[in-house]
N, C-alpha and C positions, 0 to 999 in steps of 0.2 A: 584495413586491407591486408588480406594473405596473399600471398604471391610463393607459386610453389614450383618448385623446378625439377624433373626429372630426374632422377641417381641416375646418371649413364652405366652401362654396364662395361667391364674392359672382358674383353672375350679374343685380346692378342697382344703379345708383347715377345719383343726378341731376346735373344740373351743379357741382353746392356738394356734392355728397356729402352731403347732407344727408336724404336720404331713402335706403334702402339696400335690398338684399335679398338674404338668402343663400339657400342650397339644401345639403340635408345627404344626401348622394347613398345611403347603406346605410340609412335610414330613412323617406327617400323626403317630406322636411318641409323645409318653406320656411320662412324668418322673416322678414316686413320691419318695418321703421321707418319710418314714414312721417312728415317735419317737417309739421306743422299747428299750430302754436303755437295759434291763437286760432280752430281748429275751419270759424271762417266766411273768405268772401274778403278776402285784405288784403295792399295794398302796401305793403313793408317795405322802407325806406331805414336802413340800420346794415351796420357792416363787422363782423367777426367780433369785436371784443373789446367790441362791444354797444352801441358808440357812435354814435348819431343824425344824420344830415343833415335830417330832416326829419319832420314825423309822422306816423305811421299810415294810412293809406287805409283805413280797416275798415266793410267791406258787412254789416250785421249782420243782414240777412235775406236773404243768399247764401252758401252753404256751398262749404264749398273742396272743388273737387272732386279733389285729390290723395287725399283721403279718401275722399269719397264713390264715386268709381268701380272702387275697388278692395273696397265695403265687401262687396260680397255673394260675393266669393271667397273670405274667409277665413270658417275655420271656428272663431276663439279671436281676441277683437282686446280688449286692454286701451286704452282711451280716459281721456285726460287734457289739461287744459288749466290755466291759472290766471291766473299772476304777469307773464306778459307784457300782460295788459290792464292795468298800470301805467301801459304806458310813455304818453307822449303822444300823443292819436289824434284824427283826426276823423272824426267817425262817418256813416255814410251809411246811409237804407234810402229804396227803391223809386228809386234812384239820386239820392236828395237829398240834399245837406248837413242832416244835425237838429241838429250838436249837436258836443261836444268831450271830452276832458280834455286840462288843462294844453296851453292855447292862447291865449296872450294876443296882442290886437293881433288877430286874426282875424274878430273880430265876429260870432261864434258863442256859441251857449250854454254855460256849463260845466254838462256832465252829469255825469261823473265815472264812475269806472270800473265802480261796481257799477250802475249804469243800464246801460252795453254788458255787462258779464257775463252780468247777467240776460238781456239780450234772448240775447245769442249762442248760450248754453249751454241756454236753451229752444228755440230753434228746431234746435238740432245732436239735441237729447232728443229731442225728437219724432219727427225722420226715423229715429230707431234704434226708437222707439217704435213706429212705425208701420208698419216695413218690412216684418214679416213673414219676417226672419231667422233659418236655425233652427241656428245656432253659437251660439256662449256671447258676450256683450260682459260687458264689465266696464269700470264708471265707477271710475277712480281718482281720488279727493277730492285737493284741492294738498296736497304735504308740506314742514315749516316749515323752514325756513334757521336754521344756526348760529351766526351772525356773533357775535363779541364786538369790546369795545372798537371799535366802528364796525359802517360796512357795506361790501357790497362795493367799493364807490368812493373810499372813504375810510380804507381801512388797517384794516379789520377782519378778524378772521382765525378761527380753528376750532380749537386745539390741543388740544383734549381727546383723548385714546388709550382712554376707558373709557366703560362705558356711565354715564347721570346716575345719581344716588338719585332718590328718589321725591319729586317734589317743587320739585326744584332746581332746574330751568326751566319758565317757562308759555308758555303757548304764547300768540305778541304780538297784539295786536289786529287787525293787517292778516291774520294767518293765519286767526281767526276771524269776519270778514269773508266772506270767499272761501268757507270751507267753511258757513256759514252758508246762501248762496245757491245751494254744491253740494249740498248734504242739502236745501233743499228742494224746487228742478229735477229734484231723482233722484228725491224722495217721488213728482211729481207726475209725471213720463214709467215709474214703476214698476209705478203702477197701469195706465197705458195700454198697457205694454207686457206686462201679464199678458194684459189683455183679448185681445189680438192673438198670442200665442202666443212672443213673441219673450225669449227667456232673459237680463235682463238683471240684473246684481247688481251690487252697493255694494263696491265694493274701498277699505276705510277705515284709510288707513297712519298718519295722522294722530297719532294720540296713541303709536300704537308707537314713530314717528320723532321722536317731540319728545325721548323718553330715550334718543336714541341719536347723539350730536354728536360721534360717534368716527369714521364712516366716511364725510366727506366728501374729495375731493381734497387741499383747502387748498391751499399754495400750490404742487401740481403741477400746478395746471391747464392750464400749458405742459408741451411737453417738455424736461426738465432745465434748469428756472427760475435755477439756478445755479451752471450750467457756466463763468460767465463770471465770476461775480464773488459766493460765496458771502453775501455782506449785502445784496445786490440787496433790495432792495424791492419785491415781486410784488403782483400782483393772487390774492387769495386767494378759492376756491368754496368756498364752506361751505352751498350751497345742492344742490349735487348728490350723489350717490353712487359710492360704489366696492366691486370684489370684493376681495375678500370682506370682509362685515361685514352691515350692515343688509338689504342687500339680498339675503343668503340667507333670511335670515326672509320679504322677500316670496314670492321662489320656494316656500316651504313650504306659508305659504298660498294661493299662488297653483292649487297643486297640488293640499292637499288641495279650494280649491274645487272647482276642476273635477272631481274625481276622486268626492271622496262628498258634495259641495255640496248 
């Protein structure tokens, strides 16, 4: 058996490569990725291995429009945000400083993250709510990180090769957090977006990804982490994915939604 897969073509990319898009020329289908971390506008000071000069700039009643001006061309957009409202920010609406997390010395408020979630994540709901879009979106709730014996900054790592038992991991409180305020933003933009015509659905990886701590990078998050020096001590993802493993089962259900959803 040959089994032969199409070269996609990349016919987009930003300056950071971080936003991308291919073209798959015999089936006549585009794919892009577009980076919006936190959905709404926000200046972000951090080099590639996530580390901070400074904090957040985040306009939480201005939407980035890297998203939004591309939103009414596609015809399939899975939408997700989360873990990066952790980091440190100062929050801005109607172009005013209101408020913070993890800002000391600044003489602002501490809001703390789930006050910017909520605002962000409702005002990004609505404009999907409201548009009158007649493609399929789909909200994907945040999926939980592996880390053992620490976290990513501190020597924690992901070694598991199997899926869990039933059981054997919960899922931590910061994870239930986050999805807490996703399920109810989606409750409340799902009834508006029926009213409106606009096909929006719950894409809920959550509890499938918590029994599945076998297909994160770990410590290849670089290219060949230990070409130089096999005991090197790496910075380990235990928070993202890879093919094949868990993320075929999204594609499953990703499929069967669209198909007989």
């Amino acid at each position: 058996m040959v089994l032969q897969v199409e070269q996609a073509v990349e016919v987009y990319h930003d300056e950071e490569y971080k936003s991308k898009r291919w073209h798959f020329p015999s089936h006549n289908f585009t794919m892009s990725n577009i980076w919006s971390p936190f959905l709404v506008k926000a200046a972000i000071f951090e080099d590639n291995n996530g580390v901070s000069s400074s904090e957040v700039q985040l306009q939480l009643d201005k939407l980035d429009t890297n998203w939004t001006n591309l939103y009414q061309s596609f015809d399939y957009m899975i939408i997700s945000t989360g873990k990066w409202f952790l980091k440190a920010a100062i929050y801005h609406e109607n172009d005013t400083e209101v408020g913070c997390h993890i800002c000391p010395g600044k003489n602002l408020t501490e809001k703390g993250f789930v006050f910017a979630y909520e605002k962000a994540l409702r005002y990004a709901m609505n404009f999907i709510a409201t548009s009158k879009h007649k493609g399929l979106i789909f909200f994907r709730t945040s999926t939980p990180d592996h880390f053992e014996n620490g976290e990513w900054h501190n020597g924690g790592n992901c070694t598991k090769t199997t899926p869990a038992k039933e059981g054997e991991i919960e899922l931590k409180d910061l994870n239930k957090i986050l999805r807490a305020v996703e399920l109810a933003e989606f409750e409340k933009a799902s009834v508006k977006a029926a009213e409106n015509g606009v096909n929006l659905k719950l894409l809920d990886f959550t509890n499938l990804l918590l029994s599945r701590p076998d297909g994160h990078p770990g410590p290849y998050r670089q290219f060949h982490p230990f070409a130089q020096d096999k005991n090197a001590k790496v910075q380990n993802d235990c928070l993202h994915w890879c093919l094949p493993g868990p993320i075929d089962y999204w594609n499953d259900v990703i499929m069967e939604m669209a198909v007989n959803g």
